[in-house]
C-alpha positions in Angstrom: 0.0 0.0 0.0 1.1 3.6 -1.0 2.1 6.1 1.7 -1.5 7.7 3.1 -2.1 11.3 2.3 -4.6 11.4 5.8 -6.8 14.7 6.7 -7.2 15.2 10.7 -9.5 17.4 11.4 -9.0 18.4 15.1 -9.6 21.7 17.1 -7.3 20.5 19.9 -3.6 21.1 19.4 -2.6 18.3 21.9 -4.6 16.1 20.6 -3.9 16.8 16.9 -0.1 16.7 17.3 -0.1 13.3 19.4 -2.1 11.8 16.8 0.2 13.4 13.3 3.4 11.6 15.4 2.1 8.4 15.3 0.5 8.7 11.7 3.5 10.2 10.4 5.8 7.6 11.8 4.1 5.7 9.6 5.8 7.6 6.5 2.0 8.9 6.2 1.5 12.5 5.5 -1.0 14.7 7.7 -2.6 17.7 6.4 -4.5 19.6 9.3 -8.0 21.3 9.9 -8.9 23.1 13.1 -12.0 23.4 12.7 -15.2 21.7 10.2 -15.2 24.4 7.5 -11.9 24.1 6.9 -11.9 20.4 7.4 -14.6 20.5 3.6 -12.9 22.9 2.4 -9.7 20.8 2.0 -12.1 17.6 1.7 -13.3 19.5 -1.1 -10.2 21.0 -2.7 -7.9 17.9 -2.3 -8.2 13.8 -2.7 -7.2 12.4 0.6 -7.1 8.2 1.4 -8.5 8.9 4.3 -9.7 11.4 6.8 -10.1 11.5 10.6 -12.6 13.3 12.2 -13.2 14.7 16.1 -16.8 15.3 16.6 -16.6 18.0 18.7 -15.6 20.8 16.8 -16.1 24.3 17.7 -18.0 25.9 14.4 -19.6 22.8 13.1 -21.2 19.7 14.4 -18.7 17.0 13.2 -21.5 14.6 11.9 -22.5 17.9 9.4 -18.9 18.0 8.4 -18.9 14.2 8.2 -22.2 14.6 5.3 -20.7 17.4 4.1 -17.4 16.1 2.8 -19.6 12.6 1.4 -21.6 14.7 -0.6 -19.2 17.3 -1.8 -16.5 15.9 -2.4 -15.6 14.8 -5.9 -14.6 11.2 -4.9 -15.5 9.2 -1.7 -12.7 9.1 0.8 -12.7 7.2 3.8 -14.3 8.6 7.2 -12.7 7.7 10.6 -14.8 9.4 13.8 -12.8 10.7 16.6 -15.4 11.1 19.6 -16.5 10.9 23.5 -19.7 9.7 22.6 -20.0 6.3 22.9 -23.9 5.5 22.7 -24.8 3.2 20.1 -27.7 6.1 19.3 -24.4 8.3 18.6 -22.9 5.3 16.4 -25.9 4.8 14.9 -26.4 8.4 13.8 -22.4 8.6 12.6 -22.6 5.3 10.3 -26.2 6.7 8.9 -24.2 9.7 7.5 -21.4 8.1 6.0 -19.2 7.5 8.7 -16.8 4.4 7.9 -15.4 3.4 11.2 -15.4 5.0 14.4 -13.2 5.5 17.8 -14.1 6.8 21.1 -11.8 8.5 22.9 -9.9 8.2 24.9 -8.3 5.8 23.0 -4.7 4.2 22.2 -2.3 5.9 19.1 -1.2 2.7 17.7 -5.1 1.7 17.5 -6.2 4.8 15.6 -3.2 3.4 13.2 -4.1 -0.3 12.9 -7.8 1.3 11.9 -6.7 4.1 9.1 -4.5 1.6 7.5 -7.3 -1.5 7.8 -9.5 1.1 6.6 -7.7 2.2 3.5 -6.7 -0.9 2.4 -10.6 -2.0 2.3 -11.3 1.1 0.8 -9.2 0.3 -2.0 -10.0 -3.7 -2.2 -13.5 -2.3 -2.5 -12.7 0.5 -5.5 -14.6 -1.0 -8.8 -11.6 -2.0 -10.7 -13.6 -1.3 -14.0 -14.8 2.1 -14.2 -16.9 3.5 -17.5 -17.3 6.6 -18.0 -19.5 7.1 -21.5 -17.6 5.3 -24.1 -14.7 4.9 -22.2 -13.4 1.7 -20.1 -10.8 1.8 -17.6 -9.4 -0.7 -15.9 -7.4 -0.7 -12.9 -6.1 -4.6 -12.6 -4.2 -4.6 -16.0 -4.0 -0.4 -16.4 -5.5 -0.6 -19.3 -7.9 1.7 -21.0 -10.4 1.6 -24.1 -12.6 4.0 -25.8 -15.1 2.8 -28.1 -13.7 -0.6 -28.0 -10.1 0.8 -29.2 -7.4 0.5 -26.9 -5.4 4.0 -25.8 -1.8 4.2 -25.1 -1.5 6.3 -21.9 1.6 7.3 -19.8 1.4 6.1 -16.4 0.7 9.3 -15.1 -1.7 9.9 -17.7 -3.2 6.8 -17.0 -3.2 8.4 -13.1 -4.9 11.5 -14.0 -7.8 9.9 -16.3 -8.4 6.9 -13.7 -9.2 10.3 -11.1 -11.0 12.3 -12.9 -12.8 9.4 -14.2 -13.9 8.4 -10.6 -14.7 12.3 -9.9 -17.0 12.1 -12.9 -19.3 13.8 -13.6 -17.7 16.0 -10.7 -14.6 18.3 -12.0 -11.4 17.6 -10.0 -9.5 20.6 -8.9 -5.9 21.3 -10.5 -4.6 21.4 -6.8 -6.3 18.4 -6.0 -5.0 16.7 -9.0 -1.6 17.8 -8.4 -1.4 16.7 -5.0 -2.9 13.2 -5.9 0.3 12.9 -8.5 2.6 14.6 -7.0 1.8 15.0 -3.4 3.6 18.4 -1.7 6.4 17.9 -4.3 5.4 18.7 -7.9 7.5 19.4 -10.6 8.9 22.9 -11.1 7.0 23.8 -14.3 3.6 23.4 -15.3 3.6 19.5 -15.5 0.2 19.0 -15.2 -0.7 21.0 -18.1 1.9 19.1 -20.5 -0.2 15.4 -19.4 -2.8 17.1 -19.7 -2.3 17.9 -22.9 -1.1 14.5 -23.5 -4.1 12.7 -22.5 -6.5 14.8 -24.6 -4.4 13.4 -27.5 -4.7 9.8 -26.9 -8.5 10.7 -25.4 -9.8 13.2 -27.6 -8.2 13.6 -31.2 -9.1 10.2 -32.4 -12.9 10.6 -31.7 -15.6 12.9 -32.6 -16.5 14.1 -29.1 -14.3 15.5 -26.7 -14.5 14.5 -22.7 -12.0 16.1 -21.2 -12.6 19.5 -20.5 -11.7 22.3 -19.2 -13.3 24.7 -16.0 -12.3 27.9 -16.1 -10.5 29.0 -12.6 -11.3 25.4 -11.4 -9.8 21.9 -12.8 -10.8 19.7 -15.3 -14.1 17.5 -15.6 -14.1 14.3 -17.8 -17.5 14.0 -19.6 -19.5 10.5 -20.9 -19.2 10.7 -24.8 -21.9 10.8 -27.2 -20.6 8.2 -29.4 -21.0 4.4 -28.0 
């Protein structure tokens, strides 16, 4: 499994820092949120494997954040609860949002990391390895991908950005997001993304009648079914 890119959203600084050593000892990487808008915003604006979420959060309730990030974001990323409430009323109410495991504090580190990366991993045992989008077929066991029946050639990173944006669709994926899903916090020192990018609308788009990839202005990119088919 792939080093986790993991979202904590967590108002208490204590509590937050304890919880990105063990994660990150893990050769995981943490992004923070203090607080719930924040928490979608980057939910929203980013692909995370996974995210961890404290319920008691001091501008939103964590089970709207929890709902909020299911239905907003562009493709569905795990949900880990963080919380004192221990009823199975509280449970009940977490898991009928969208919640995918939860904790109750307090509870041990090296539990919360057993969970994220059990979690993950089912996650991505449970991904559909055939995606269609339209016309087009991807599949993730043999990487390869068809459109209208005829096979495309795509670089692996091409093959990286389609098999995202086709799981977004009809959603539109960010640039940061996609960036940070190729790249994580190191991408390339020129505009790389635009170059595969342009790449993938060649093997994608010139050959057929109707384009899917497009373009949103100020936003990303948003891959389209076909008419064709």
């Amino acid at each position: 499994m792939h080093p986790l890119k993991i979202l904590l959203i967590e108002d208490n600084p204590a509590i937050a820092r304890q919880i990105a050593e063990f994660l990150q000892i893990q050769g995981w990487q943490v992004d923070f949120a203090h607080c719930g808008a924040l928490g979608v915003q980057l939910a929203v604006q980013q692909i995370f494997d996974l995210v961890i979420l404290d319920l008691g959060l001091p501008d939103l309730d964590g089970l709207q954040v929890c709902e909020s990030i299911k239905t907003q974001a562009s493709v569905n990323m795990p949900v880990l609860m963080l919380t004192a409430r221990d009823a199975i009323a509280d449970k009940e109410l977490g898991f009928g949002i969208g919640a995918d495991d939860y904790l109750c504090k307090p509870f041990d580190p090296r539990e919360l990391v057993l969970r994220c990366g059990a979690l993950a991993r089912r996650h991505q045992l449970h991904r559909c390895d055939l995606i269609r989008v339209g016309s087009l077929q991807i599949s993730h066991r043999n990487r390869q991908v068809h459109r209208n029946g005829q096979p495309l050639r795509l670089t692996a990173i091409g093959f990286r950005i389609l098999s995202t944006l086709a799981q977004a669709s009809p959603a539109p994926v960010s640039r940061s997001a996609l960036i940070h899903q190729i790249w994580g916090d190191e991408p390339p020192g020129t505009d790389a993304l635009k170059s595969h990018i342009y790449s993938l609308r060649q093997a994608v788009d010139k050959p057929f009648d109707t384009p899917m990839l497009k373009t949103i202005t100020n936003l990303g990119y948003q891959l389209e079914p076909g008419d064709e088919g």
